[in-house]
C-alpha positions as CSV (number, residue, x, y, z in Angstrom):
1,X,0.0,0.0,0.0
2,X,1.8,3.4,-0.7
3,X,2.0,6.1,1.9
4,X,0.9,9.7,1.2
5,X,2.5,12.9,2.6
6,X,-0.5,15.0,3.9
7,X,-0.3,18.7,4.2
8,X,-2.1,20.7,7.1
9,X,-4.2,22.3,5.1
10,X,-5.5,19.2,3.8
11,X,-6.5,17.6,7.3
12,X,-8.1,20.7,8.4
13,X,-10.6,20.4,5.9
14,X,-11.3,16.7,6.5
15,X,-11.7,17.6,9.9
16,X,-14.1,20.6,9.3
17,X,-15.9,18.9,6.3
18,X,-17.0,15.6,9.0
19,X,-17.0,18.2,11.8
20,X,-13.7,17.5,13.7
21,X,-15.3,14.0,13.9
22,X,-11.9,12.1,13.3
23,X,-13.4,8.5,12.8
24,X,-15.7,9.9,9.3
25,X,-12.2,11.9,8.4
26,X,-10.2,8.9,8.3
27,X,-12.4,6.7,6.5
28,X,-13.0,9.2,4.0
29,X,-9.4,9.4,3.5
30,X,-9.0,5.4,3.4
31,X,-6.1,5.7,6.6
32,X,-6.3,4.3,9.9
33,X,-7.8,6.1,12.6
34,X,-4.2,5.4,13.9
35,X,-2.8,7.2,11.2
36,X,-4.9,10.0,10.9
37,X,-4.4,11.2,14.9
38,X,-0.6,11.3,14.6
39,X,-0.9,13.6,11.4
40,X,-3.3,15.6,13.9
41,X,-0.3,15.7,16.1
42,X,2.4,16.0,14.1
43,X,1.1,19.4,12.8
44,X,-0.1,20.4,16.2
45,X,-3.8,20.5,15.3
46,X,-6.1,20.6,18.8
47,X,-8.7,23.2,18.0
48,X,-12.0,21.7,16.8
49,X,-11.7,18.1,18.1
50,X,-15.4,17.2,19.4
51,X,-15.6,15.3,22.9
52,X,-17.5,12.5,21.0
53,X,-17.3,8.7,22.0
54,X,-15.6,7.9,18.4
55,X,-13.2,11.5,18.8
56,X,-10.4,11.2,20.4
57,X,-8.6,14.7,22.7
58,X,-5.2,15.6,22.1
59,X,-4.1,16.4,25.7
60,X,-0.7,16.3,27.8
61,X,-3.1,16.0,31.1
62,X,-2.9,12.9,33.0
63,X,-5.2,10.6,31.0
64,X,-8.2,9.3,33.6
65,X,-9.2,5.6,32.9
66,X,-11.5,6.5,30.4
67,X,-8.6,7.9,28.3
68,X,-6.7,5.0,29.2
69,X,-9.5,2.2,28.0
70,X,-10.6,4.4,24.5
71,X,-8.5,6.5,22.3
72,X,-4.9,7.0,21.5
73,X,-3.3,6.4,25.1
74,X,-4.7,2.9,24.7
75,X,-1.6,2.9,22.4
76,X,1.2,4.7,24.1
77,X,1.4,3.6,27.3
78,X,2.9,0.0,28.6
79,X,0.5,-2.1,30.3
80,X,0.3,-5.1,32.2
81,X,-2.6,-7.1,33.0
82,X,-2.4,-9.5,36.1
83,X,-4.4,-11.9,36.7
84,X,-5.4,-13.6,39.7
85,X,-5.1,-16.8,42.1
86,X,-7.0,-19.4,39.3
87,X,-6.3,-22.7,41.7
88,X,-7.4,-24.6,38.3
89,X,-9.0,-26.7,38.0
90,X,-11.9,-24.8,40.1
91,X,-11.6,-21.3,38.9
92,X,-14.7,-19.5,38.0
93,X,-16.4,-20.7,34.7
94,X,-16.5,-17.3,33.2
95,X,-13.0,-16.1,34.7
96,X,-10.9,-16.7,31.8
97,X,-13.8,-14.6,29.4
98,X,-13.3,-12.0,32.1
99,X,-10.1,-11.5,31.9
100,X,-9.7,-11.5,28.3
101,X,-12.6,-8.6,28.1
102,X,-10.3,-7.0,30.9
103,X,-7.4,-7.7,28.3
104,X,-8.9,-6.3,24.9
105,X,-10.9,-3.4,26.8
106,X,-6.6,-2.0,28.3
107,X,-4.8,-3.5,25.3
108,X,-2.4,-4.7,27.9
109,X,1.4,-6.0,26.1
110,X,2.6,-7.9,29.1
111,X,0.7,-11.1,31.5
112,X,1.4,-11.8,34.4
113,X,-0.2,-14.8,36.6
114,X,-0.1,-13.5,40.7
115,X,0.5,-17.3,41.5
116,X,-2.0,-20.1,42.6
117,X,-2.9,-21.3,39.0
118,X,-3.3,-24.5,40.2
119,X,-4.7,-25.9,43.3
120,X,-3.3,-29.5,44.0
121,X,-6.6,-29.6,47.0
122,X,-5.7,-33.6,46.1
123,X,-2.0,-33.3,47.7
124,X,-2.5,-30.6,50.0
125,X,-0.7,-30.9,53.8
126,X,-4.4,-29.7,54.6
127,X,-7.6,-31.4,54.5
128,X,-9.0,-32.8,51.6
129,X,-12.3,-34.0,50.1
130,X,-12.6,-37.5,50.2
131,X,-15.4,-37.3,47.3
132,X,-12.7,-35.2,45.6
133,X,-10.5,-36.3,42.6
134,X,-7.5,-38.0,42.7
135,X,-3.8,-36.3,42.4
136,X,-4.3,-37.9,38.6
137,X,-7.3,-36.9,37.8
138,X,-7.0,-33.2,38.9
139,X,-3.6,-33.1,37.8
140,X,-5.0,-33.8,34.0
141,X,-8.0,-31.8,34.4
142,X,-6.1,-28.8,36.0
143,X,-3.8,-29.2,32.8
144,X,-6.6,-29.5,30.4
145,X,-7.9,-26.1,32.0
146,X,-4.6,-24.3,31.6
147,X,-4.5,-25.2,28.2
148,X,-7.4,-22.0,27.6
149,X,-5.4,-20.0,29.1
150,X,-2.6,-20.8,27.6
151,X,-4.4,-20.5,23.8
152,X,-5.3,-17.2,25.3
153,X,-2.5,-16.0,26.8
154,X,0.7,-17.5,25.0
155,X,3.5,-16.1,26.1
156,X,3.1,-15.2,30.3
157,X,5.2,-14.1,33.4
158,X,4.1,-16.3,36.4
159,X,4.8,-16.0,39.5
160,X,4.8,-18.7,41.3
161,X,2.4,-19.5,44.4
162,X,2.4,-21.9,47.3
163,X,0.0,-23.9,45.8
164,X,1.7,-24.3,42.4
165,X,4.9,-25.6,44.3
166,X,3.1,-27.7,46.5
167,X,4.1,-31.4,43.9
168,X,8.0,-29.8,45.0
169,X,7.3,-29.6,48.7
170,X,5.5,-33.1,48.7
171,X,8.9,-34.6,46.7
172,X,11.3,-32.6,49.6
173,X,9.2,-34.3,52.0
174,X,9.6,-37.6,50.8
175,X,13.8,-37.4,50.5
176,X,13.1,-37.4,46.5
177,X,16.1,-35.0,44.7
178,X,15.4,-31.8,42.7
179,X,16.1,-33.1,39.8
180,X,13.1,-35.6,39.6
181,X,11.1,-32.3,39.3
182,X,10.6,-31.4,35.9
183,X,10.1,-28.2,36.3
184,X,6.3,-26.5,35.9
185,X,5.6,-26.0,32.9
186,X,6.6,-29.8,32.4
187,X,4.3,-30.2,35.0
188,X,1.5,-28.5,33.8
189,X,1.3,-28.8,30.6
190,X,2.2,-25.4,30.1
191,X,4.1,-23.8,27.3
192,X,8.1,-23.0,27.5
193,X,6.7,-19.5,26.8
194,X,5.3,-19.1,30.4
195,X,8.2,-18.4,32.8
196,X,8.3,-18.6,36.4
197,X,9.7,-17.4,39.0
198,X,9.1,-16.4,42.6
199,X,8.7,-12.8,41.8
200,X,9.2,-10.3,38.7
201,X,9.6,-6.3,38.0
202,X,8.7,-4.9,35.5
203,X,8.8,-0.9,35.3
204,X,10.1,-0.8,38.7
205,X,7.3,-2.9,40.2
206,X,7.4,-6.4,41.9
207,X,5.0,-8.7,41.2
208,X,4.5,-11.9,44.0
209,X,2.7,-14.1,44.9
210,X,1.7,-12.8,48.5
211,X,2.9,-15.8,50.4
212,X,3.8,-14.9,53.7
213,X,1.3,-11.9,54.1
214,X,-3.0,-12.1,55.3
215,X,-5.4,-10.1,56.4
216,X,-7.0,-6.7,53.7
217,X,-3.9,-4.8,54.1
218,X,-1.7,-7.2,53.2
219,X,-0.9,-5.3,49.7
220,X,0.2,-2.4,52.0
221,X,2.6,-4.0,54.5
222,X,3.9,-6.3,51.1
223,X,5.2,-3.0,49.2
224,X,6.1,-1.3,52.4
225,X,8.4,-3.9,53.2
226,X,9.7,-4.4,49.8
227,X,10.1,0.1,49.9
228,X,8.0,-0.1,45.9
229,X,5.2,-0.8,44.7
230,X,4.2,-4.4,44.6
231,X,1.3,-6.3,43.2
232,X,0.2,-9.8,45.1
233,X,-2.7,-12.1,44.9
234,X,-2.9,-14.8,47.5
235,X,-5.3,-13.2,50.0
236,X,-9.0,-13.8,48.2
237,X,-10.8,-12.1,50.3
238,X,-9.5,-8.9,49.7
239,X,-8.6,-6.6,46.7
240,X,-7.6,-3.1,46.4
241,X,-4.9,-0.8,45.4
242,X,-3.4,1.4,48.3
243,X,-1.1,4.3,47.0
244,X,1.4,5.6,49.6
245,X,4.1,8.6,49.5
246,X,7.1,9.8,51.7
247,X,9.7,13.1,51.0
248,X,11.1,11.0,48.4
249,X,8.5,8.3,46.4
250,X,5.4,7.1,45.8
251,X,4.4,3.6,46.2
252,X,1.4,1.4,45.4
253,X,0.5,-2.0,46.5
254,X,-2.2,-4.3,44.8
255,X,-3.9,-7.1,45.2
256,X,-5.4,-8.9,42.3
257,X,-8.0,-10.6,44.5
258,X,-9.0,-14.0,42.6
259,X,-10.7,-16.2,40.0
260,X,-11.8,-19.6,41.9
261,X,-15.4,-20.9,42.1
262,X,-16.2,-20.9,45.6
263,X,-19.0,-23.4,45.3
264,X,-16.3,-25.9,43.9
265,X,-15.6,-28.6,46.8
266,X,-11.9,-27.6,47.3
267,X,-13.1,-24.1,48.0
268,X,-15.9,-25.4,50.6
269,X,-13.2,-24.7,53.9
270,X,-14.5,-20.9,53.7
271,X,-18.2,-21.2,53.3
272,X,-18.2,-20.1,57.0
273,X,-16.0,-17.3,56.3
274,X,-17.4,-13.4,56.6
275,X,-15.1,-12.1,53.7
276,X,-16.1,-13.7,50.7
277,X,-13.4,-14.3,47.6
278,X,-12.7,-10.9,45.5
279,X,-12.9,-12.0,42.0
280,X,-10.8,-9.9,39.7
281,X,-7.4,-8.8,38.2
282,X,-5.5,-5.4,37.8
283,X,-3.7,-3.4,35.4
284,X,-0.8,-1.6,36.0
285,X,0.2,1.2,33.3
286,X,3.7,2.3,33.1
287,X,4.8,1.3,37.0
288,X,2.7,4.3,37.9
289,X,-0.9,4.0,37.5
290,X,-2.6,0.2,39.3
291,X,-6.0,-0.6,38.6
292,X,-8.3,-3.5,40.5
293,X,-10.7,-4.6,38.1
294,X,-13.4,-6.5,40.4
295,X,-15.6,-9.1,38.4
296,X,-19.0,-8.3,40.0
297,X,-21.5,-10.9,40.6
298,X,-24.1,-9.1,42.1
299,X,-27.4,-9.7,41.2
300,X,-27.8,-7.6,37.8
301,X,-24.1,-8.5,37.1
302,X,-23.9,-11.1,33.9
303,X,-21.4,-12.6,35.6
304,X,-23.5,-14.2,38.3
């Protein structure tokens, strides 16, 4: 396709002749809407531009979320979506379609799972459901769930949680050597494109799993301790973002909240519980700006 050279002039009068409504402009032209708003910047246009759903403001203010979601910032700013304890194979049904909306709606580059993407209820030092599955069978349904999320999400940062190292801790319990573990995504069934690790930064931000830490401020105390921001999951029953500033920084801490089914059998231990699970995930934009993204399922909500 060959690229034209547009003059001032000309764009003006696109703009005028659709009434500054930028969308009807570019198509008329045959550009991308892309296109056509970095002409609009390149020759400094900004009079004009109507505060329409499909126009888009050219403005050096700190964009809101709105700005952040629709329009041109959707494009200039790095983004990372998080997403929260799964415990597969008893996350949510409509988690994963969540999260992608979540996804598409920020146009996040980066993913990164908070930990706890499986569950292992099967092996755990705790408890379990006699009814339950075996360590087979939810090892190969856990793995047959991850393999959506992997079709979704192909290449992934994850972080990993307590439960996802639990088939390690059960082979150190029973004198078995390190190298009989083939590693977790050999485990799971997972690509060689998901990495993990105990924690990650990216922009200045750690991202963890949250092991260690309880109660709804255990976002805050995480990034205080670390002295940055830091994003965790872990805790269900809370989610949040806390921002906190000294003489010299400002910090945020996050938590994710979750994405399990609590009517699944391996969640039934907090039926009793006053807090219920926080289903969600956050954003974080640029290492400066964390969003919690609760997935309601109130009443009217169609996730319910």
């Amino acid at each position: 396709m060959k690229r034209r050279n547009y003059e001032r002039k000309e764009i003006v009068n696109y703009l005028e002749k659709h009434g500054w409504n930028i969308t009807q402009a570019a198509k008329e032209l045959g550009i991308p809407k892309t296109s056509f708003l970095r002409a609009i910047k390149r020759f400094g246009i900004q009079q004009g531009i109507v505060s329409e759903p499909e126009a888009v403001k050219i403005t050096e203010q700190e964009p809101t979320r709105e700005e952040f979601t629709t329009g041109q910032e959707k494009k200039k700013k790095s983004r990372v979506l998080v997403i929260g304890d799964m415990h597969e194979p008893f996350a949510h049904r409509n988690y994963l379609e969540f999260v992608r909306e979540v996804y598409n709606e920020f146009g996040c580059d980066k993913i990164v799972f908070i930990g706890d993407v499986v569950d292992n209820h099967s092996i755990s030092y705790h408890d379990h459901n006699p009814d339950g599955m075996s360590p087979g069978s939810e090892l190969q349904q856990a793995k047959k769930k991850l393999q959506k999320w992997a079709k979704a999400f192909p290449e992934a940062l994850v972080c990993i949680g307590n439960h996802d190292e639990l088939l390690y801790r059960k082979a150190v319990t029973h004198g078995l050597p390190n190298e009989v573990f083939r590693g977790f995504n050999g485990v799971y069934g997972t690509p060689v494109t998901w990495q993990w690790r105990l924690s990650w930064e990216l922009d200045n931000v750690l991202y963890q799993h949250g092991t260690g830490n309880s109660g709804e401020s255990a976002h805050k105390t995480r990034a205080l301790k670390n002295r940055q921001s830091t994003v965790i999951g872990h805790v269900h029953s809370h989610a949040g973002v806390a921002y906190m500033a000294s003489e010299k920084d400002l910090i945020f801490g996050m938590n994710v909240g979750c994405g399990i089914d609590i009517k699944s059998y391996a969640m039934l231990y907090g039926r009793n519980f006053v807090c219920r699970p926080t289903l969600g995930c956050g954003v974080v934009l640029e290492g400066k700006h964390a969003f919690f993204i609760p997935m309601d399922l109130g009443t009217k909500i169609k996730w319910a």
